[in-house]
C-alpha positions as CSV (number, residue, x, y, z in Angstrom):
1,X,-37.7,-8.2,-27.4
2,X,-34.7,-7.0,-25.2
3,X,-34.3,-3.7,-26.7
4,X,-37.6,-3.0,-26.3
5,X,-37.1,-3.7,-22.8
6,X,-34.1,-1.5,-22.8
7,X,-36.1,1.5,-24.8
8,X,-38.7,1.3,-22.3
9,X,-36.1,1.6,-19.3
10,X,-34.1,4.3,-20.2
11,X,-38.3,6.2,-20.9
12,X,-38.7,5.2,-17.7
13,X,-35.8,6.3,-15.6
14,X,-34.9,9.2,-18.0
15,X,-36.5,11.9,-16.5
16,X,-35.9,10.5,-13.1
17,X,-32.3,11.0,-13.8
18,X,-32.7,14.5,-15.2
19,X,-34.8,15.6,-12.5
20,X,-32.7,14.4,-9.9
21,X,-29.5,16.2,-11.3
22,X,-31.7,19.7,-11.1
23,X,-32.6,19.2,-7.8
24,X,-28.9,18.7,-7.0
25,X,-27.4,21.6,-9.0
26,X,-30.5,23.8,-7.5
27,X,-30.0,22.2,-4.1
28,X,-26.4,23.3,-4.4
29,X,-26.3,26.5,-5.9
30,X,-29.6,28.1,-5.0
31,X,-28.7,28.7,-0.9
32,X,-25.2,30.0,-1.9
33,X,-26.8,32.4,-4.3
34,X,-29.6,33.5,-1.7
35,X,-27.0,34.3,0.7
36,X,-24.2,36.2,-1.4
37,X,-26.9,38.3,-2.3
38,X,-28.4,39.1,1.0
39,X,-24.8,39.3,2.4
40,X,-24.5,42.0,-0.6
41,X,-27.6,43.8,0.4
42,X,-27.5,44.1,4.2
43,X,-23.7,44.6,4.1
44,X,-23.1,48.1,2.8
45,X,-20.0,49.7,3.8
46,X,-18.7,46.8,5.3
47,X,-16.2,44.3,4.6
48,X,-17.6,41.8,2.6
49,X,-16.1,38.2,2.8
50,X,-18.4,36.2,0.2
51,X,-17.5,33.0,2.1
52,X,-14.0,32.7,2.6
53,X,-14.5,30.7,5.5
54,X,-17.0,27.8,3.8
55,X,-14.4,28.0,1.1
56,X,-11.7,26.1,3.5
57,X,-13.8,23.4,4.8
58,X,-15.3,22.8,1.0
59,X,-11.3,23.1,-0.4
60,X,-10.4,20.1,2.9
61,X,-13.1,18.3,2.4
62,X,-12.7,17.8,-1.4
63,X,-9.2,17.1,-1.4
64,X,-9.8,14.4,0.8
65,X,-12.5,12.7,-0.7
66,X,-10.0,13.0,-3.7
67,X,-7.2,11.7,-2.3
68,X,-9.6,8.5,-0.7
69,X,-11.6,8.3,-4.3
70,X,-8.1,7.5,-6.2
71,X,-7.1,4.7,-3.4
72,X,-10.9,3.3,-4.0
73,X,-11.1,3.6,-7.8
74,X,-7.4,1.2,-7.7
75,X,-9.0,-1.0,-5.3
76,X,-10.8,-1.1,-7.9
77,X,-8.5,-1.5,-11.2
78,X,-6.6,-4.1,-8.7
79,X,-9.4,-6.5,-8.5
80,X,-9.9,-6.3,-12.0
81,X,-7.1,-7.1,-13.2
82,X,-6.6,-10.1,-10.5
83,X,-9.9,-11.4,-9.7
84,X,-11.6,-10.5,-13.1
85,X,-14.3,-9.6,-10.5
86,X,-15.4,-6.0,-9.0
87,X,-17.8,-7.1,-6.7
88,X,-18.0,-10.7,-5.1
89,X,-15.2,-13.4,-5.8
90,X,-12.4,-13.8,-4.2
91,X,-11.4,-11.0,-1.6
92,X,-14.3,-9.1,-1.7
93,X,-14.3,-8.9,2.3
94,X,-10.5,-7.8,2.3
95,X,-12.2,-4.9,0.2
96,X,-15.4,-4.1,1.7
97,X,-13.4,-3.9,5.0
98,X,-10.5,-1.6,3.1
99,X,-13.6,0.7,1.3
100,X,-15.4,0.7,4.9
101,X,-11.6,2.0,6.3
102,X,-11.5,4.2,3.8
103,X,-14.9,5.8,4.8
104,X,-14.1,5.6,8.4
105,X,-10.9,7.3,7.6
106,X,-12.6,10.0,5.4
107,X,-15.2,11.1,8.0
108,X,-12.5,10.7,11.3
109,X,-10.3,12.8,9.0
110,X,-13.5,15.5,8.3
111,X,-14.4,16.0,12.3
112,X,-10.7,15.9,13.5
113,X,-10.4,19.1,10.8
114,X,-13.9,20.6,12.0
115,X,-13.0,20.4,16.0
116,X,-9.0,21.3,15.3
117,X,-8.7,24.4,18.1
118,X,-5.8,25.6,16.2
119,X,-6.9,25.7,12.6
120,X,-7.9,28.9,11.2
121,X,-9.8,29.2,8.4
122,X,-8.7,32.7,7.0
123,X,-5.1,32.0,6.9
124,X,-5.8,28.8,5.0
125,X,-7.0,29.9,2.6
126,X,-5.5,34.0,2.4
């Protein structure tokens, strides 16, 4: 009777799944697309950037979600190892307060980078 259950679940959130991932990869790559090509368009005989300047805030922002991902995922490993637990059992607010430091830490990190007065974008990246 349970893998009918199961059968009927993953029928049921199949699609949900799928369609959700197009609307991301759409989401995502549709505006950039628009824009490069109206850029292209209207731009004739001019210098045309293709954005270098959304690539160094993409390129900061990655890395540091990176960086903070790989501190969370052995927060992670840790607890498994020790606790035999992920979530709940022992420690788990030690955690939720080091993975909600970790977020605070990720967006202060973000907005300090944004509002910098003396980072500039084209010689990152150049």
């Amino acid at each position: 009777m349970s893998d009918g259950i199961v059968e009927d679940a993953a029928e049921i959130f199949n699609p949900i799944l799928a369609s959700n991932a197009v609307n991301v990869f759409v989401g995502l790559g549709l505006p950039w697309t628009i824009r490069t090509i109206y850029d292209w368009q209207n731009l004739e005989g001019e210098s045309l950037d293709l954005g270098v300047k959304e690539t160094a805030k993409i390129a900061w922002v990655t890395f540091t979600f990176l960086i903070l991902s790989i501190l969370m995922l052995l927060c992670l490993g840790v607890r498994r190892l020790c606790c035999v637990a992920e979530l709940g059992g022992k420690f788990s607010a030690c955690c939720t307060m080091f993975f909600f430091l970790l977020w605070l830490l990720f967006v202060g990190l973000n907005v300090g980078e944004a509002y910098s007065p003396n980072y500039d974008m084209i010689s990152a990246v150049e």
